[in-house]
N, C-alpha and C positions, 0 to 999 in steps of 0.2 A: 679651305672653306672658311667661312666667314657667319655673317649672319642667319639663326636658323629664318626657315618662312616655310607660311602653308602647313604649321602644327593641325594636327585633326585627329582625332579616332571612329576609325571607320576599318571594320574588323579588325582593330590590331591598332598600334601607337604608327600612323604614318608622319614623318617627318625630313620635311623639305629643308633645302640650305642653299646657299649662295655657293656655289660649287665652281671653281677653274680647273676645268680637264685638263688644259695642256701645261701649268708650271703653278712654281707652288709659292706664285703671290697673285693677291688678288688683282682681279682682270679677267673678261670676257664672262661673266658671270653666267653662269646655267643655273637649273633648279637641281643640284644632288637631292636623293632619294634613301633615305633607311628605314627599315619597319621593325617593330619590334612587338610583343604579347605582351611583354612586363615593366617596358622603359628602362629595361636594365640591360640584355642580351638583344643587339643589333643586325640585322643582317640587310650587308648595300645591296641595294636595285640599280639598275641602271639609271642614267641622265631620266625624269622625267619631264620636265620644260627644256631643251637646249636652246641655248643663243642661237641666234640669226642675223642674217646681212641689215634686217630692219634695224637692228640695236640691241639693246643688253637686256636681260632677264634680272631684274633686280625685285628686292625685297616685297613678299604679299604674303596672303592669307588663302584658304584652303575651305571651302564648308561644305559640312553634308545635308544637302538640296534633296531633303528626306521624301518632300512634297511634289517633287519635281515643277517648282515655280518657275524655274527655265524654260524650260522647254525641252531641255535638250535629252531626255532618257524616258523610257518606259514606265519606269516606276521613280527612281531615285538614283542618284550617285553622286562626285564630288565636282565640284567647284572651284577651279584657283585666280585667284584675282591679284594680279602682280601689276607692277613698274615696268613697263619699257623704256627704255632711258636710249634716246635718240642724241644727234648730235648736239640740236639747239635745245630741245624740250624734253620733257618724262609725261609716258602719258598714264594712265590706265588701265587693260587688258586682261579680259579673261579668257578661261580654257579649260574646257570638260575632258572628264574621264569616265568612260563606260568600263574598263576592266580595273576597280579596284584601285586607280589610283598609280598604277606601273605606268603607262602613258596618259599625256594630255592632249585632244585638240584643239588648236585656238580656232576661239569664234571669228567666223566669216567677217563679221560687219566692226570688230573691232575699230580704235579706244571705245572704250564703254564712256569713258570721261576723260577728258581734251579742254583742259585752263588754256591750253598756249601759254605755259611759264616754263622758261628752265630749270625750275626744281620743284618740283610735288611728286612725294613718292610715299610707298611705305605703305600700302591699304591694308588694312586691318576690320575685314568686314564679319557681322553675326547678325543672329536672327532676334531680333526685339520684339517678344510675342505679345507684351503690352499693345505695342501699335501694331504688329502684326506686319512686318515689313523688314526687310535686311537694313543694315545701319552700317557706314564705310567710314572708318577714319581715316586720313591722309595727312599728313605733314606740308605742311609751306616751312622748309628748312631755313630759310635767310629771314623768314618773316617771323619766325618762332612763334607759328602758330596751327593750330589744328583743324581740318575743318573736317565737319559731317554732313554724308550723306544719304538719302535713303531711298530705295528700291523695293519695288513686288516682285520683281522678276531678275536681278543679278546683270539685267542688259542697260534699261536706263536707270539713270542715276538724275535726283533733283537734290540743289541745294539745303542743304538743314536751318545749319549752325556756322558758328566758331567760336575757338577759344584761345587766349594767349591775344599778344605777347604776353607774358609774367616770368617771375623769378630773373633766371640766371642770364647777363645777357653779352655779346660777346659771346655766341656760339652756336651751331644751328640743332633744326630740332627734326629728329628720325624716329623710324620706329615707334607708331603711337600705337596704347592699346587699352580699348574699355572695357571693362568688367564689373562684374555685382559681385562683392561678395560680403560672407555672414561676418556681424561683428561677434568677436566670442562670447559668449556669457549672457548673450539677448538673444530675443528673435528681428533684430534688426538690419538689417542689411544697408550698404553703401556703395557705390560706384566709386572706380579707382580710375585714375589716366596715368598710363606710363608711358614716359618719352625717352628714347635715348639723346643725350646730348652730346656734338662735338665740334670742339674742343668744349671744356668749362666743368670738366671735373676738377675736386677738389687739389689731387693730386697730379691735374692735365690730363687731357686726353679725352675719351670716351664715359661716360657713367652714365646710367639708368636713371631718372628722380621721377615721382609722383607724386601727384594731389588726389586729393577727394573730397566727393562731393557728390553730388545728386545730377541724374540721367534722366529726363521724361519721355526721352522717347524723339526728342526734337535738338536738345541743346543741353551740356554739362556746364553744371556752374559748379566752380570749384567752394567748400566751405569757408576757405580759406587762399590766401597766395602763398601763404608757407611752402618755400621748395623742398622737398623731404627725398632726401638720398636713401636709392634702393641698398648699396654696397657697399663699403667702405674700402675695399680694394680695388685692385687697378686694373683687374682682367673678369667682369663682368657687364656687356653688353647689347645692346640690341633685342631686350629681353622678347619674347615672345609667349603668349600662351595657347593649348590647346583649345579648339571647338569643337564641341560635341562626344565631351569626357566623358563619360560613367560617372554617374553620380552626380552630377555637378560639383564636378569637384574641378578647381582651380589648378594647375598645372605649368608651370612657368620652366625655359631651357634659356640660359643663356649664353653669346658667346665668350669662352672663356679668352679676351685678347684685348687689345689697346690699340686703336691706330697710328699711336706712337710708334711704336716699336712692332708690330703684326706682321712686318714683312720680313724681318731680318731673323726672329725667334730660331733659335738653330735646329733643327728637328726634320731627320729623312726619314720614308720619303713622303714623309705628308707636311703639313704644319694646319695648324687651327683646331680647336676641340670645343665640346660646347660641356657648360657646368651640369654636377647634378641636375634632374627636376627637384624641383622642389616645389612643394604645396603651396598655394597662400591663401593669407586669411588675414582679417583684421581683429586688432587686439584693440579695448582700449586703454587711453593712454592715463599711464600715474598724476600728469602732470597735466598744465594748462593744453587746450586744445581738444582735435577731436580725435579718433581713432588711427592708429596707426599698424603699418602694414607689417604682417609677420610672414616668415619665411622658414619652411623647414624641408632640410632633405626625406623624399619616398625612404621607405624602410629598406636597407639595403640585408635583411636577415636571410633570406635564399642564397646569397652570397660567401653568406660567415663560411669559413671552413673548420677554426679551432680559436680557443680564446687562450689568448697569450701571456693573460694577468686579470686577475679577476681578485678587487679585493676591498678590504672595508677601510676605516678611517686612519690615514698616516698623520702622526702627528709629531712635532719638531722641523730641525731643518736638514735633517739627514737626507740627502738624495736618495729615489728610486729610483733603480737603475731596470729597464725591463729587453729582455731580447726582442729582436723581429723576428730571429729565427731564416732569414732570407724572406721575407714576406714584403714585398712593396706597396701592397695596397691593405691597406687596414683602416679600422674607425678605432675614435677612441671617447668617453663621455666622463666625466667627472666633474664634482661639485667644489667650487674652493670658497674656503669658510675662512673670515680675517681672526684673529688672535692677536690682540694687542702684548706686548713685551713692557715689560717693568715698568720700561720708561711713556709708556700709551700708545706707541708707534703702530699701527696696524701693518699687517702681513705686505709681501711682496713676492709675486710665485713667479714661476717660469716652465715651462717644457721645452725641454730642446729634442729635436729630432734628425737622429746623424747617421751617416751612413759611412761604409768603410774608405771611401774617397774622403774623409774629413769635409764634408759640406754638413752646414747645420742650420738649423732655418728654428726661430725662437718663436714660440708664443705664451705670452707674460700678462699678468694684472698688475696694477700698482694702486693699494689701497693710500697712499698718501695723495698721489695728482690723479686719481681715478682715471686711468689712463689705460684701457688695453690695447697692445699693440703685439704685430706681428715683423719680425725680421728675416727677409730671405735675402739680407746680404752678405752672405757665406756660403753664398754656392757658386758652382763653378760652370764654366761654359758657356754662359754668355755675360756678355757687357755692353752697356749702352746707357748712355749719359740717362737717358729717360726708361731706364727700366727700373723703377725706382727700389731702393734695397729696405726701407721701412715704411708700416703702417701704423697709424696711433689714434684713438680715435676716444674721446672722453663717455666711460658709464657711470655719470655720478651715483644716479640710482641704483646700483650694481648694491646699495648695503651692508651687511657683512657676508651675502651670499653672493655664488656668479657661477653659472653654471656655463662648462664649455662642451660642444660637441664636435669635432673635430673629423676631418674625411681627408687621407691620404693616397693615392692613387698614381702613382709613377712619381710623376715629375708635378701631379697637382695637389693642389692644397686646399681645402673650402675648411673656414670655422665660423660654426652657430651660436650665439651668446643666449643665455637665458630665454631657449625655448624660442629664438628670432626673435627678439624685440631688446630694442637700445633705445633710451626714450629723449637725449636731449645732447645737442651737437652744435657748437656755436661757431662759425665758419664765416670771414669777410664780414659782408653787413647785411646777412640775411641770416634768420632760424633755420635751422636745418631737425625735424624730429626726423629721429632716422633708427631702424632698426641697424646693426651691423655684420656683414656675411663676407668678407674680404675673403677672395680668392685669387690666389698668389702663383705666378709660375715657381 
């Protein structure tokens, strides 16, 4: 599995994926299927889009067509709007569901939309109740740029907009996706564009980046050209978010991998996982510029079984040492507070997390180069020049507080810094404001 597509809630958390039935690298892409009540407890459905002789099922989006603007149902039901990816070209395509979302059928009169380019994929379509009409992003990947468009009916599609080329370049651009959300501590809101790019992450490979800026309904102009990294880690991709949440609440899954290295990860008999959800939201920013995107993991407390250490302020450099107890999946939160020594030097911490294989994977602050980083090069099992064994990523702003929240889960690793927000990251010869959320095999 690969890329999630087709996020939606529609009785229950349904979620689609770029799925290979028959081996466990990517190729012949289908739509996999899993549903869940809480986004925590999963149970798979079968295939619900399968490949065909016409070409590949690749990356789209899912909505619930509440109004039945289609045409296609009684009253209401879902919507998926994917990539066909044919031998010369990718087109457009969609396909209704009358039970819920377990099967799709494709529309008769498919592409909905037909560039004639060999690459436009990745539709990321919602309801713009402003102008009162569906809005479709789509990727021109070699062009690094986005284009929108808009619909009454989910069948024809007219021209919008476009945005990009900008920022990073040297790399194509997948996976877009537009959303509103609240900036914290106002009644203000902003539009967000998330693109996945690859190659042109910091550390190679695949990474998430977004801007924002303002949506009317026609065309997004970013505030700014600042490229702003979703992740700081090497296995967060593709991001995607739900339509048609509870609450309007913001909802983001992504895949936990690299296309570096995605096909060799040692892992039977599956391989590919997708990260926590995690909420987002906009915070704003300490420093120059405008608001900046935060990310935090759903509450994972239905889950807890037993607290392992629970305790108040340690202080010196005496190691604590705490059991698992056999436990491989746990959270962990704490506040590390700097205390300068005799000579002014402020603090240097560290967690190490080990297990009786002697593998040990670090995550450390450094109050002198404001530097936290993450080390998973002391584990064992796999190797490859490009699977890279450190992350390091500058919080100047960090002060003498920095608060960690940490998510362990087999073999995966997610850490949240200060509530999701890292405000300033200077990388090649562009700004990067960048929250930090490195998740690590």
């Amino acid at each position: 599995m690969n890329d999630p597509a087709g996020l939606v809630y529609w009785n229950g958390w349904q979620l689609y994926y770029q799925y290979n039935p028959f081996n466990m690298k990517a190729g012949c892409p289908s739509w996999g299927h899993a549903f869940s009540r809480d986004l925590l407890h999963w149970q798979n459905l079968p295939i619900a889009i399968p490949n065909g002789p016409k070409g590949q099922i690749f990356t789209g989006s899912t909505v619930a067509d509440t109004e039945n603007t289609s045409g296609f149902f009684r009253s209401a039901g879902l919507v998926a709007i994917y990539t066909l990816s044919k031998p010369y070209k990718e087109v457009q395509e969609i396909a209704y569901s009358r039970n819920g979302g377990v099967t799709f059928t494709k529309y008769d009169s498919n592409p909905v939309l037909d560039l004639d380019y060999p690459n436009c994929r990745d539709p990321k379509v919602f309801w713009h109740a402003p102008s009162g009409r569906w809005v479709m992003a789509v990727a021109l990947p070699q062009s690094r740029q986005v284009l929108f468009y808009g619909s009454s009916d989910l069948k024809n599609w007219s021209f919008l907009s476009r945005f990009g080329p900008v920022g990073i370049e040297q790399c194509e651009w997948e996976c877009p996706n537009l959303l509103e959300l609240p900036v914290e501590g106002s009644h203000e809101k902003k539009w967000v564009l998330l693109i996945g790019i690859n190659p042109g992450a910091p550390l190679g490979g695949s990474i998430n980046v977004y801007y924002v800026g303002d949506f009317d309904g026609t065309s997004f102009r970013a505030d700014d050209t600042t490229t702003r990294v979703m992740d700081f880690g090497k296995d967060y991709y593709a991001v995607q978010t739900f339509n048609n949440a509870p609450g309007n609440e913001t909802i983001a899954i992504g895949w936990a991998s690299n296309w570096q290295y995605t096909q060799a990860v040692p892992t039977y008999p599956w391989r590919g996982a997708f990260s926590i959800p995690r909420i987002l939201s906009l915070c704003r920013n300490r420093g120059p510029g405008g608001p900046l995107l935060a990310q935090n993991p759903i509450s994972l407390e239905t889950l807890r079984d037993k607290i392992l250490y629970q305790g108040s302020a340690l202080l010196g450099s005496n190691p604590l040492s705490i059991s698992l107890q056999g436990n491989a999946s746990f959270e962990f939160s704490t506040t590390l507070v700097a205390r300068p020594n005799r000579e002014g030097v402020r603090s240097w911490f560290a967690v190490d997390l080990l297990n009786s294989a002697a593998e040990k994977v670090t995550i450390g602050y450094d109050w002198s180069t404001a530097e936290i980083f993450v080390n998973r090069g002391q584990t064992l099992g796999f190797s490859d020049a490009l699977f890279s064994p450190c992350f390091e990523t500058t919080c100047a702003e960090a002060g003498d507080s920095l608060k960690l929240h940490v998510l362990v889960d087999r073999t995966m690793l997610e850490v949240f810094v200060n509530d999701g927000t890292i405000f300033k990251e200077e990388w090649k010869d562009y700004r990067v404001h960048s929250p930090i959320f490195p998740l690590f095999r």
